[in-house]
C-alpha positions as semicolon CSV with decimal commas, in nm:
position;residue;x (nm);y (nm);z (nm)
1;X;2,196;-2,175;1,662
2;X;1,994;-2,491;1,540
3;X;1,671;-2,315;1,778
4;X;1,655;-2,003;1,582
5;X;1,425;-2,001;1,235
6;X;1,730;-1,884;1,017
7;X;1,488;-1,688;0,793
8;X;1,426;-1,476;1,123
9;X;1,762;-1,483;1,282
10;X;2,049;-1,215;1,128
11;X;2,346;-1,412;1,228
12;X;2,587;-1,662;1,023
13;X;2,935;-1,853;1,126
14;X;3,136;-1,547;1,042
15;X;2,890;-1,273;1,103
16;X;2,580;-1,165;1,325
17;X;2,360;-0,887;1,497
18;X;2,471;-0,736;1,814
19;X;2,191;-0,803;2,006
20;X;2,251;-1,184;1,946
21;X;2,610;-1,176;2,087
22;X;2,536;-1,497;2,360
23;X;2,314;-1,663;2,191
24;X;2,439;-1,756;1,876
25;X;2,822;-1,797;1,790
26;X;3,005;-1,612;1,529
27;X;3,338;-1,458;1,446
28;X;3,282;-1,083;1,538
29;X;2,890;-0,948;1,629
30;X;2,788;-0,569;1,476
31;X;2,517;-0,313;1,545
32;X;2,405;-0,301;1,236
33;X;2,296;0,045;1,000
34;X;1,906;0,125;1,009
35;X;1,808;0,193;0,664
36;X;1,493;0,236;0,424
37;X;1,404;0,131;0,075
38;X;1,396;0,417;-0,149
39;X;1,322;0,203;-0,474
40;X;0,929;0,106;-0,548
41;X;1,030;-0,225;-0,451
42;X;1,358;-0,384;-0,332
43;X;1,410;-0,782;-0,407
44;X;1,554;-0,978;-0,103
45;X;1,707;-1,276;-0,192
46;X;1,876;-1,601;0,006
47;X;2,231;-1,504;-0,145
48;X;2,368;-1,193;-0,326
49;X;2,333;-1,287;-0,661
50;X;2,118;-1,116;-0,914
51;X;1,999;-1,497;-1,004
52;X;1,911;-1,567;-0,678
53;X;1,579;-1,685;-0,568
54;X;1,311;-1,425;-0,456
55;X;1,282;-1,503;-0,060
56;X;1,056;-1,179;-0,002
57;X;1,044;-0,832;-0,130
58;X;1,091;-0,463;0,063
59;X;0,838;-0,219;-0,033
60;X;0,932;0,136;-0,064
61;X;0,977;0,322;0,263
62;X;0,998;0,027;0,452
63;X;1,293;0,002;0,693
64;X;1,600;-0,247;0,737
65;X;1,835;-0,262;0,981
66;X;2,184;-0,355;0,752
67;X;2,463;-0,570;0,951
68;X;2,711;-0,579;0,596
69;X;2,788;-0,415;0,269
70;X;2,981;-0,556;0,023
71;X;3,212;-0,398;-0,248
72;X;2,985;-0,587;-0,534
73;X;2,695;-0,378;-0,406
74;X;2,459;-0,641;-0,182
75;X;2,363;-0,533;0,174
76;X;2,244;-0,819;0,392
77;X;2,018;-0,727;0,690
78;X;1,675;-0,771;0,829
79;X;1,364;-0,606;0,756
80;X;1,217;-0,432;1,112
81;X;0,840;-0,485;0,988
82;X;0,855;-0,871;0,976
83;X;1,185;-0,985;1,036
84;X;1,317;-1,152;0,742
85;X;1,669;-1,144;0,685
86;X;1,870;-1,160;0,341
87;X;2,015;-0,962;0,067
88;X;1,977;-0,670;-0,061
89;X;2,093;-0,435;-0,370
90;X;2,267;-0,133;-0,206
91;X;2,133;0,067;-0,476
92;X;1,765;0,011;-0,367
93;X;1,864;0,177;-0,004
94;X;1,954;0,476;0,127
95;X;1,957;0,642;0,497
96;X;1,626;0,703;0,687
97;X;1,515;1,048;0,628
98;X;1,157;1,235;0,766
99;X;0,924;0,937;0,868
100;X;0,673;0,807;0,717
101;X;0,299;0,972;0,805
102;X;0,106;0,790;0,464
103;X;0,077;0,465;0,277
104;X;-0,038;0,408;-0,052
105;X;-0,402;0,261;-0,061
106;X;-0,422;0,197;-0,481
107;X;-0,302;-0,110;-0,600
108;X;-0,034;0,121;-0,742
109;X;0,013;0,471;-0,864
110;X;0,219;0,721;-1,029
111;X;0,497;0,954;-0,886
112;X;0,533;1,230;-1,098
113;X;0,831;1,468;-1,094
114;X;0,556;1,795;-1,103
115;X;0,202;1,858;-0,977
116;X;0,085;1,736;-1,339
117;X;-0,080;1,392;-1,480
118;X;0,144;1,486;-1,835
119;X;0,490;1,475;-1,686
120;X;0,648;1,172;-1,723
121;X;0,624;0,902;-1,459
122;X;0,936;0,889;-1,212
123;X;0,833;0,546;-1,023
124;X;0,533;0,323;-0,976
125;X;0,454;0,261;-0,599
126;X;0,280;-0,044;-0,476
127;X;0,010;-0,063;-0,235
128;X;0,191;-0,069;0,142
129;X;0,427;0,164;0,009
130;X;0,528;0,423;0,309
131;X;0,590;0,789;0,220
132;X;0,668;1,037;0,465
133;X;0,465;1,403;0,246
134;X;0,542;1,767;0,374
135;X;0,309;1,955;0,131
136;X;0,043;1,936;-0,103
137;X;-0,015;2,096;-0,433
138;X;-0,328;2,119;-0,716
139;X;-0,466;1,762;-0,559
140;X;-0,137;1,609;-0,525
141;X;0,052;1,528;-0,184
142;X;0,413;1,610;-0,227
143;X;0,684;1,365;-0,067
144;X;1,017;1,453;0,091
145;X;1,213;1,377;-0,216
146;X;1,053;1,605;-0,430
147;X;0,772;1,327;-0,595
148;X;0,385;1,395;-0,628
149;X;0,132;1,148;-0,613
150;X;-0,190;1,119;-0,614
151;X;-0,348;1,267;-0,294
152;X;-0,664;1,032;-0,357
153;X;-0,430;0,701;-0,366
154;X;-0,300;0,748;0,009
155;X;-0,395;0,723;0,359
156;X;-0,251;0,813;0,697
157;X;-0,012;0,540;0,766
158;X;-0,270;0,439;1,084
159;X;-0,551;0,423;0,890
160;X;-0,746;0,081;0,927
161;X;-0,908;-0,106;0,655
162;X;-1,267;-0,296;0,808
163;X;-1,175;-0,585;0,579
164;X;-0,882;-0,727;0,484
165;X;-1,030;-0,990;0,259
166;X;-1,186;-0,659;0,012
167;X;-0,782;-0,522;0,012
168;X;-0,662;-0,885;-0,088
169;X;-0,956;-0,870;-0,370
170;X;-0,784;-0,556;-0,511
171;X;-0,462;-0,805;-0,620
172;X;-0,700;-1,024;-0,844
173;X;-0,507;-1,075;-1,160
174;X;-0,201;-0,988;-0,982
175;X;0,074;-1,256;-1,149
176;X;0,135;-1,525;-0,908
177;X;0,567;-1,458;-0,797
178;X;0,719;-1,654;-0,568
179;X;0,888;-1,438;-0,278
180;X;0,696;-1,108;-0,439
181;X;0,452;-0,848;-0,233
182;X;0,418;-0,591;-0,442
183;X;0,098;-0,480;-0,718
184;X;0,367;-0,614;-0,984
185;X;0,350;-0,991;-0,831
186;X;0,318;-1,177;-0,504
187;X;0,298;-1,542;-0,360
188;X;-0,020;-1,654;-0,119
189;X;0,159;-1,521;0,215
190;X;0,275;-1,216;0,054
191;X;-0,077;-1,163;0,022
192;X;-0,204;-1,246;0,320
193;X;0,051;-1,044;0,476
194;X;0,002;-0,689;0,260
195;X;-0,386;-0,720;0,267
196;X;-0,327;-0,816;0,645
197;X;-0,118;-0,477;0,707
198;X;-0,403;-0,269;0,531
199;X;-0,630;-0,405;0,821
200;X;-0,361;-0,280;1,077
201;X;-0,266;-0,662;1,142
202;X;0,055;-0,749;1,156
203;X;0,175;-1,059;0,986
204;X;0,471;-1,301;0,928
205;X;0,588;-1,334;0,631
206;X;0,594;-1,715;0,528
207;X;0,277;-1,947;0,526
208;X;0,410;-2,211;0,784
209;X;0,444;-1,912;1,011
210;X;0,133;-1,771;0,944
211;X;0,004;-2,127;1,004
212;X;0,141;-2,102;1,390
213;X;0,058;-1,774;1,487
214;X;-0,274;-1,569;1,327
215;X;-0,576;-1,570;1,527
216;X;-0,699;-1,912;1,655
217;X;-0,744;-2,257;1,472
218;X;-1,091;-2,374;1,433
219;X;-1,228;-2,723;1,354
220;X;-1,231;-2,848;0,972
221;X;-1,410;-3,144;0,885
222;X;-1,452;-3,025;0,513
223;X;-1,834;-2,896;0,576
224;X;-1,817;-2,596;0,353
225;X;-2,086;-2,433;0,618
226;X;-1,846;-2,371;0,914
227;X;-1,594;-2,185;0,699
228;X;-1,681;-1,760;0,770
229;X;-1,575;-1,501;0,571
230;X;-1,176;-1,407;0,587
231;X;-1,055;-1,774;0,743
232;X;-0,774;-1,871;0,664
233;X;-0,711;-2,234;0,496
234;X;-0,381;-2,375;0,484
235;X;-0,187;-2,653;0,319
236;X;0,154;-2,752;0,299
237;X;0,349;-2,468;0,181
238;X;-0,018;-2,264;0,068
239;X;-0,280;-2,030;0,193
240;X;-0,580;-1,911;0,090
241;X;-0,847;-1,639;0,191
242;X;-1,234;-1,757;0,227
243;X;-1,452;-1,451;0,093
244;X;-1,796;-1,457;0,075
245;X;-1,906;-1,340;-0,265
246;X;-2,306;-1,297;-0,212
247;X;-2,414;-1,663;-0,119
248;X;-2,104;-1,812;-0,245
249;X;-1,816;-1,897;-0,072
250;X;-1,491;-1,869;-0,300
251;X;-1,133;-1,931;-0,246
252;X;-0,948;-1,556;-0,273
253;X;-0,560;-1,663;-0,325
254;X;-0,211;-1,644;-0,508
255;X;-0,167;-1,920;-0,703
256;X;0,088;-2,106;-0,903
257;X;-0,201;-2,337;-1,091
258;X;-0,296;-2,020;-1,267
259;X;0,019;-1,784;-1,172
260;X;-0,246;-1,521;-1,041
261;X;-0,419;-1,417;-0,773
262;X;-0,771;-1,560;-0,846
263;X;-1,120;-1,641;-0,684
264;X;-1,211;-1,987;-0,734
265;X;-1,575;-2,165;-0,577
266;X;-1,418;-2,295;-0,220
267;X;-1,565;-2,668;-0,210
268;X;-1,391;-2,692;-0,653
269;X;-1,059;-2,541;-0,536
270;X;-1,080;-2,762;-0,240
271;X;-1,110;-3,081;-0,441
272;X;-0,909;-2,973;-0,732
273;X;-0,615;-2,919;-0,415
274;X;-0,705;-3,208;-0,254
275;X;-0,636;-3,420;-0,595
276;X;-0,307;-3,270;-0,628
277;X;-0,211;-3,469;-0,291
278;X;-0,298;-3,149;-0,011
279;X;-0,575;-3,167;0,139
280;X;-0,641;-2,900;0,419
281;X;-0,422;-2,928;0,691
282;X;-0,548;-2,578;0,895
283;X;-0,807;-2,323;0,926
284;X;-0,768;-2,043;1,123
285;X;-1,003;-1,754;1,215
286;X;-0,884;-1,397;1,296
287;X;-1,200;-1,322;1,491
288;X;-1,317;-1,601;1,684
289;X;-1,673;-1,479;1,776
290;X;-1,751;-1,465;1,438
């Protein structure tokens, strides 16, 4: 199994997907359960413990195909949008029900339990959150569970952001969390990858991934002039967005130096990166012709 990314691959000694039987050994090989998140956000971590690193998070209404449950309440499966695999809480799940037709466009928003801003607030819903609504009342879209949210905070799950650097701009402040994707925290390629998905571009979850795969790699000799507006530069185990504030060029990332998403000038956070012992080690552009 020493060919498969194990962060990608739902199979261990004693346990793995179906479709994997032959290609990967294990003790017995299961279909596995499709689920969806039905908490505003659902932590996936490497083991199931509740002290367990962050590895990524499941937004609500995502889906997750589930392979085992245990008795202490920890499913461990892999998410169908990106792949990841690792544990779940059980309690954050619950069977797939109407699909999805909207996504949630605000950095976050309400559910209420009524059509009314004064009722108490049931949930708080990150942007990428999927909702499948079958009514709307008074200016608010109603979702299959009974919720109301804000009509003006959602979009039909196809609709297509122009830029995906202006959607990442929406997380500034956002606390820098390792593993996190959600309006609550997120780490550079959780970023990436949610303001990517608001653009309709699908992403991979980690940076080296990203790294290997988005768009095409372009020359960097560390002239600030050949960088364009929504490159991506990478670094060992970082990645930032170039955005083009004006006439200035400014690094648009998650960061642990400040534990936020922040803008800093490119060519300072360059150098102040550089010092630290990383200097660029990729750029890669999403539209070529640019």
């Amino acid at each position: 199994m020493s060919s498969f990314d194990p962060r990608l691959t739902p199979a261990r000694p004693d346990l793995a997907a179906d479709f994997l039987r032959g290609k990967v050994e294990a003790e017995r090989f299961v279909p596995g359960t499709p689920m969806r998140v039905v908490a505003p956000s659902a932590p996936v971590r490497k083991i199931p413990a509740p002290d367990a690193s962050l590895v990524t998070e499941a937004l609500c209404g995502e889906t997750v195909t589930i392979y085992e449950r245990t008795l202490e309440g920890w499913s461990w499966g892999q998410l169908d949008a990106d792949g990841y695999v690792g544990w779940l809480p059980d309690e954050a799940l619950g069977l797939p029900a109407a699909a999805p037709n909207a996504r949630v466009v605000a950095l976050r928003t309400p559910v209420f339990p009524g059509p009314s801003i004064k009722l108490p607030v049931a949930a708080m819903l990150s942007m990428g959150s999927r909702l499948a609504i079958v009514d709307e009342r008074e200016g608010f879209a109603v979702t299959d569970g009974g919720g109301f949210v804000f009509a003006g905070h959602l979009a039909a799950l196809d609709a297509i952001e122009p830029d995906f650097v202006k959607v990442a701009a929406r997380f500034l402040g956002t606390p820098y969390v390792w593993g996190g994707r959600s309006s609550l925290g997120l780490d550079c390629s959780g970023l990436v990858q949610v303001a990517l998905a608001g653009a309709g571009i699908a992403a991979p979850r980690d940076s080296d991934m990203q790294e290997a795969t988005l768009g095409e790699k372009v020359p960097f000799d560390g002239d600030l002039a050949t960088l364009r507006h929504g490159d991506l530069v990478f670094w060992p185990g970082h990645v930032g967005i170039v955005e083009i504030v004006g006439k200035s060029e400014v690094l648009l990332h998650a960061t642990a130096a400040y534990m936020a998403v922040v803008r800093e000038p490119l060519g300072a956070a360059l150098a102040r990166i550089a010092a630290a012992g990383a200097p660029v080690r990729t750029v890669r552009r999403l539209n070529p012709a640019q």
